[in-house]
N, C-alpha and C positions, 0 to 999 in steps of 0.2 A: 545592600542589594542581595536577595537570594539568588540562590546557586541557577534553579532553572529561570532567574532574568538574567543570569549571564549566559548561559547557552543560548537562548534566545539569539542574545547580541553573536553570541561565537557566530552564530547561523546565517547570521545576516553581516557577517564583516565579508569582506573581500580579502582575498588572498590563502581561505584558509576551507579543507576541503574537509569531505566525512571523517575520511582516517583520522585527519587530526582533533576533529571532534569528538571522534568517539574515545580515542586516548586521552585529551581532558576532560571528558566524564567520567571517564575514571579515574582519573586524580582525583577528581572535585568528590566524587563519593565517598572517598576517604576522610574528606573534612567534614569536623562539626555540622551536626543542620542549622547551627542558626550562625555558622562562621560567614561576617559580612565582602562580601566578594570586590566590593570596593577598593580592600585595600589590594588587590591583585594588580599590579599596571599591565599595562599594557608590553614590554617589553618581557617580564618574568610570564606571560601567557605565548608572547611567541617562541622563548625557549622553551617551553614546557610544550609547544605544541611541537615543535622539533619541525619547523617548520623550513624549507630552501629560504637562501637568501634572495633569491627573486619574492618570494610568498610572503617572507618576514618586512620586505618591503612596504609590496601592496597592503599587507595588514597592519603595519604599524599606522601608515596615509590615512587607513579608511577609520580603524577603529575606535571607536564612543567619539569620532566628529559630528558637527550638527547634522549634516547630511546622513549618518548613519543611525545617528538615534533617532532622527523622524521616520528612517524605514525602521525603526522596530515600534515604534508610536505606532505609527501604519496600521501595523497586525492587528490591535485592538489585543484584547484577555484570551481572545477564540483560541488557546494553543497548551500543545500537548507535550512536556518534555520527559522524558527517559527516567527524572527523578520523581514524575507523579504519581500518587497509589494506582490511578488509572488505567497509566500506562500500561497494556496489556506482559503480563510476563512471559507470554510464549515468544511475543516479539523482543522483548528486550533481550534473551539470549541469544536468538541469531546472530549469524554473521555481520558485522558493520551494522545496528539497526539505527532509524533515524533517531538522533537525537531531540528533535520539534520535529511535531506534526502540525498544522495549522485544520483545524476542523469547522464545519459546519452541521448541527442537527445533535443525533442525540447521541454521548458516549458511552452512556451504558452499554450499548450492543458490543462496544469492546469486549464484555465479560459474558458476550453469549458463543454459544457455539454456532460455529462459521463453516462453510461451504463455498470455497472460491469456483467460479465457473469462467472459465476462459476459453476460447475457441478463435476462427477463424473470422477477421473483419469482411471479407465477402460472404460471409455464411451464406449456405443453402436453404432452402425451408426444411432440411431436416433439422436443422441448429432448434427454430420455434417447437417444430413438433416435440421432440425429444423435451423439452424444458416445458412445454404443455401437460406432457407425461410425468415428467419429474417433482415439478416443482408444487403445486399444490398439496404431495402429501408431504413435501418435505417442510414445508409454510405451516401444516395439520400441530406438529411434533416440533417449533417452535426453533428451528434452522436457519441462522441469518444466512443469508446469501450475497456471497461481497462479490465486485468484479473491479473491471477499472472504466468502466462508461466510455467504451470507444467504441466507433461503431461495430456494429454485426453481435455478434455473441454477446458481447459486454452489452449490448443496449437491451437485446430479450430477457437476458438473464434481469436485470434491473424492472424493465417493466413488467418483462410478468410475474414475477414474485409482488410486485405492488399491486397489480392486479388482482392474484391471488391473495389479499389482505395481508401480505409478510413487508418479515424486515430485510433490508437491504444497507450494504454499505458498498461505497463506491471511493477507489482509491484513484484519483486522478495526477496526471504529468503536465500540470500547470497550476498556477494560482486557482483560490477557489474563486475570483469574480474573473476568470476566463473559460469560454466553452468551450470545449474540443471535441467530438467535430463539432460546430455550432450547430449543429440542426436538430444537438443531444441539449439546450440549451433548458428548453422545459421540462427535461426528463431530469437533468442536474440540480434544477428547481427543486423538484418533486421529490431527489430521495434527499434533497438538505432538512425538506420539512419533514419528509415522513420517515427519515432512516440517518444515514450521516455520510457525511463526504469529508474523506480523510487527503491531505498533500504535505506534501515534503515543502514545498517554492510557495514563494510568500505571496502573497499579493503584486498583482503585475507581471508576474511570471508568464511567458508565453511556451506555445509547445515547442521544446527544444528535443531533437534525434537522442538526446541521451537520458532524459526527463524517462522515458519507457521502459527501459531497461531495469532504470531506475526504482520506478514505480512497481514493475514486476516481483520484484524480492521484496518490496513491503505485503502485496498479496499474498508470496507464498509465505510469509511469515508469520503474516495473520490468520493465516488459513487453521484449520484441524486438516481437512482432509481440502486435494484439488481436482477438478472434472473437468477433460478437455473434451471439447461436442466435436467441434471437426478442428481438424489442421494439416496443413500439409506437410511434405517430407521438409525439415528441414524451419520448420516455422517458428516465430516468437512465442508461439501457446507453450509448444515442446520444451524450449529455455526456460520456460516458466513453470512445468511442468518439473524439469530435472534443481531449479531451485528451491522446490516442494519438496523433492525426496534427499537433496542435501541439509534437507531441515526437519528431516525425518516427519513426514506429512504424508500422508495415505496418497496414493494419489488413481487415482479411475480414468479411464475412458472411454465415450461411447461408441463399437464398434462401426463399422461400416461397408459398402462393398467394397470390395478388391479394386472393383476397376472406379472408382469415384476419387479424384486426385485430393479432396477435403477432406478424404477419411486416411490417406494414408498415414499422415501421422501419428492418428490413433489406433490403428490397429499396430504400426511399430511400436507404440507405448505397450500395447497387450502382450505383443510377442517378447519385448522385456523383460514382461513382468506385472507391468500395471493392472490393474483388477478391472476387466469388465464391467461397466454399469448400462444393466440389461431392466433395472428396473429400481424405484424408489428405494426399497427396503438394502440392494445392493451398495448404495451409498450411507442410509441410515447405519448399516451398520458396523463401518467406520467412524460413526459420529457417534454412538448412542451412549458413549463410555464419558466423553467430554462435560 
């Protein structure tokens, strides 16, 4: 067995979380590449994951039982681990990065340069205008544009870059055969065929409150630079936003009135520090060095 079909398995056992994943990836990088993982039991993986004895429990019950090999059958080849040349390397040095990605469409845009846009789910129609303005010259100049496909911001950002003939990537907090919100179900279609849709949860996966948070730090990790349209005091874009610049990521916002409560977040990103994006060129050129 190779090293990334044991992660795999790490990924899909019970009892055993990122931390502990991420610290047997890096054991396991240390071994031979063609060292066969097999002879690893399962008792010498839950020491080495340093796992509670609660944890060490649940993971010895679940791991390589038939029950747990058919969810890694499940997955089918569609998957991305931490030891593949593909594996993007900006993400692999972040904080905790996932060790399997489960993807749909194409991965080369891993190795393109990316533009995360994340904004408010009730967006405004300033949300469209502003990415009407944005995005075509950034499509022009060969700018993938990831989001997480939820609604409001995530969903303009996704369509109209498709619209405007570009590429897109869409990192979602669920399995990839579940839609969230389901009304995004043809749109999640649309960038598997014409772009890629990247997840951390396997198949089956439903939307779980911690799946987004989740999800948010593989965005800012994949990103080069991040662009918040609107948000408010205190919102999930903002988190996502300040996950960007602990990953040292450019990070932009588009201004707004004072008195409009979706823009206050991003004029507090300005008055931090965040750079203004007042026009195309002011994000190209955070990106053009990538």
């Amino acid at each position: 067995m190779q090293k990334r079909e044991l992660l795999l398995q790490l990924h899909l056992a019970q009892g055993i979380g990122l931390a502990s994943e991420n610290h047997l990836a890096k054991l396991l990088a240390k071994l031979p590449a063609d060292f066969d993982c097999n002879h690893l039991k399962t008792t010498q993986l839950a020491t080495l994951a340093k796992l509670t004895t609660a944890n060490r429990s649940r993971f010895s019950a679940d791991f390589r039982t038939e029950e747990h090999l058919a969810r890694c059958c499940q997955q089918g080849e569609n998957y991305l681990t931490i030891f593949d040349a593909a594996y993007p390397k900006r993400l692999r040095e972040t904080y905790q990065p996932p060790t399997v990605l489960f993807y749909q469409g194409n991965l080369a845009l891993l190795q393109t340069t990316c533009l995360a846009i994340v904004g408010a789910r009730q967006a405004t129609s300033y949300t469209p205008q502003v990415l009407k303005n944005f995005l075509p010259s950034l499509v022009k100049v060969r700018c993938t544009i990831m989001s997480g496909l939820a609604q409001g911001a995530d969903g303009y950002a996704h369509q109209l870059t498709l619209a405007s003939g570009g590429q897109t990537i869409a990192v979602i907090g669920t399995g990839l055969d579940t839609y969230y919100p389901k009304q995004n179900a043809q749109l999640q279609a649309q960038v598997a065929q014409n772009g890629l849709v990247l997840s951390e949860y396997p198949l089956g996966s439903r939307p779980e409150r911690y799946h987004f948070p989740q999800r948010n730090r593989i965005i800012a990790g994949l990103c080069h630079a991040l662009c918040v349209t609107e948000a408010r005091h205190h919102s999930g874009s903002l988190i996502t936003a300040n996950l960007a610049l602990q990953e040292n990521r450019s990070v932009l916002a588009v201004p707004g009135s004072i008195t409009a409560p979706l823009s206050a977040g991003c004029n507090e990103l300005i008055l931090a520090g965040a750079k203004p994006a007042l026009t195309p060129r002011d994000i190209w050129e955070e990106l053009q060095y990538f």
